[in-house]
N, C-alpha and C positions, 0 to 999 in steps of 0.2 A: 484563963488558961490554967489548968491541971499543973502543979507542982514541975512532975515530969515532961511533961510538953513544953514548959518554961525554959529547962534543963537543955533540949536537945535543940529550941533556938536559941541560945545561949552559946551553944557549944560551935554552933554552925557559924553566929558574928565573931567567935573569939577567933577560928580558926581562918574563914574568911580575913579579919585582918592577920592573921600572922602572914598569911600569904603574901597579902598587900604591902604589910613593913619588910619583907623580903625582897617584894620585886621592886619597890621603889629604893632600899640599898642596892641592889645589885645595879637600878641603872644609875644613880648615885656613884658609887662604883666604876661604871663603867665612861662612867662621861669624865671625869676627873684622868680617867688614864687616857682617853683618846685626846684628852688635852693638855697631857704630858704634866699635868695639876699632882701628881701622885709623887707622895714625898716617900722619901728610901731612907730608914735608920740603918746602916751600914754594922755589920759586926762579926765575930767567929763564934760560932756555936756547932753543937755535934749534932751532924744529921739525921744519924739513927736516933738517937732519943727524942727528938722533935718528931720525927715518924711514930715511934712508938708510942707515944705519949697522945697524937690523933687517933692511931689504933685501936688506945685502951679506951676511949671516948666513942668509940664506934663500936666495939664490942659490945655494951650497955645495950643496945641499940638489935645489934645483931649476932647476938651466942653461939649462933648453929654454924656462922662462919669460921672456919679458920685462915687466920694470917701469917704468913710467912716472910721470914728477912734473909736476904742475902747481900748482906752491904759491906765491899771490900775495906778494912781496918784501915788501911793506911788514909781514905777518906771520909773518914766519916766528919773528918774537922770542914767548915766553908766560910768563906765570909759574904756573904750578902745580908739580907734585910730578913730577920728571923721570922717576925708578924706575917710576913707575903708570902715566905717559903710554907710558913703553916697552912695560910691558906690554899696558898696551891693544893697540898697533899691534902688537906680536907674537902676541897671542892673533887681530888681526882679518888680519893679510896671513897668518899660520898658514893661517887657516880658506880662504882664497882662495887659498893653495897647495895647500892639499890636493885641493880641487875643482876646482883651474882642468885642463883636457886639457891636452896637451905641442904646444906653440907659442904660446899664447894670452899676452894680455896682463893685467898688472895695474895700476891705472891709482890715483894717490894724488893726491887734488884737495882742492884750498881755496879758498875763499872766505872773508870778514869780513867781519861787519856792528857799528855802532858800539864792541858789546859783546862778543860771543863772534867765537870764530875757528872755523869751520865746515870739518871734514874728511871727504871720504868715498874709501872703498876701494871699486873696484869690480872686478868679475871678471867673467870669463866663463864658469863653468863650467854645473852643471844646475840652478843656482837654487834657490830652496825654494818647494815647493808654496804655495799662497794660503791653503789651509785650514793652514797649519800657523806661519802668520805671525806670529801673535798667542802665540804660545806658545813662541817660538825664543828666550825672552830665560829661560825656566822651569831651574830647574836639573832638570838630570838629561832634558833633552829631548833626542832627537835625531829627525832625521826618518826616514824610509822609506828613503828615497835614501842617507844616512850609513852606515845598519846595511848595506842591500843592498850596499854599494862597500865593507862590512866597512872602514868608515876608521876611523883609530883615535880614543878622546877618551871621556871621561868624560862629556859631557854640562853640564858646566859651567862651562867657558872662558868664554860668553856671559852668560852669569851673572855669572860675578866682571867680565867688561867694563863692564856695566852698572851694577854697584855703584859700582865705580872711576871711573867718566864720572860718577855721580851723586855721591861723597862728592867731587868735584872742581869741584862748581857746574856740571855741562856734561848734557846729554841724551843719548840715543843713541835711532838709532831704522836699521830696516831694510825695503828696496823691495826685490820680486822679485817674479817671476811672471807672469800673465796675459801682453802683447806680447814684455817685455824678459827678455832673455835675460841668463842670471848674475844677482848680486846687489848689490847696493850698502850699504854698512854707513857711515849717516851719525850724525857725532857731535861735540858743540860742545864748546870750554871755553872759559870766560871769558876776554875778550879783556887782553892787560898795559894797564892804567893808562897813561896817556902822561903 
């Protein structure tokens, strides 16, 4: 085999495994939380800089996006499990990079109410169909639109999000389709004790 022809099966096992050490975490991952196995280091840290700081990690990645914060002051303090909050927000602006076109914006909003602190991701990419709304939390789903744009993923990022917001006291829930355009991934956790 020619130098170069060496190189590009080389490149095809490396990558093939990185897939596979991926999907075997995620369902690693996901069995651990259906078995209430998932340990929670509890603590207060600021929410906007833990988003930003995924942000600037995704920028590397995707330049031609712009992100945008809207995250009311008086919350940006929380106490839950900082490591799983990251993940959430990297599994959810992930998904919104992957689908957003090249200019478009991603938008990180908060609001609070007495109890929880209320975050959603929104983007503008092709949305998820209506018919497929109810089932975008399932593991191993993906839509029509994910396979056809051959984007990459397992099928269960939204999955282990959904565990993670719920073994955290918080909900998750997702808007798309019919008028609006892109998606919106809203999700609470319990607001810090004052």
């Amino acid at each position: 085999i020619e130098p170069d022809g060496l190189r590009h099966y080389l490149d095809i096992i490396h990558n093939s495994s990185l897939r596979l050490s991926r999907l075997i975490g995620d369902m690693l991952n996901l069995s651990r939380m259906q078995d209430r196995n998932i340990k929670l280091t509890w603590g207060s840290f600021n929410l906007k800089t833990l988003a930003e700081g995924v942000v600037e990690g995704l920028k590397i990645t995707r330049p031609d996006l712009r992100f945008e914060f809207s995250l009311e002051e008086g919350i940006q303090k929380v106490r839950s499990d900082k490591d799983r909050v990251e993940q959430i927000f990297i599994n959810l602006l992930g998904n919104a990079v992957k689908y957003s076109p090249v200019g478009n914006a991603i938008r990180i909003v908060s609001k609070s109410t007495d109890t929880e602190v209320v975050i959603s991701i929104e983007d503008e990419g092709p949305g998820i169909p209506e018919a497929d709304l109810a089932k975008i939390f399932e593991a191993f789903f993906r839509t029509k639109d994910a396979i056809n744009m051959k984007a990459p993923g397992t099928g269960l990022g939204l999955t282990i999000t959904k565990a993670i917001v719920e073994a955290l006291g918080g909900w998750i829930r997702v808007e798309s389709g019919g008028d609006r355009r892109g998606s919106r991934f809203i999700f609470a956790l319990p607001r810090e004790p004052k």
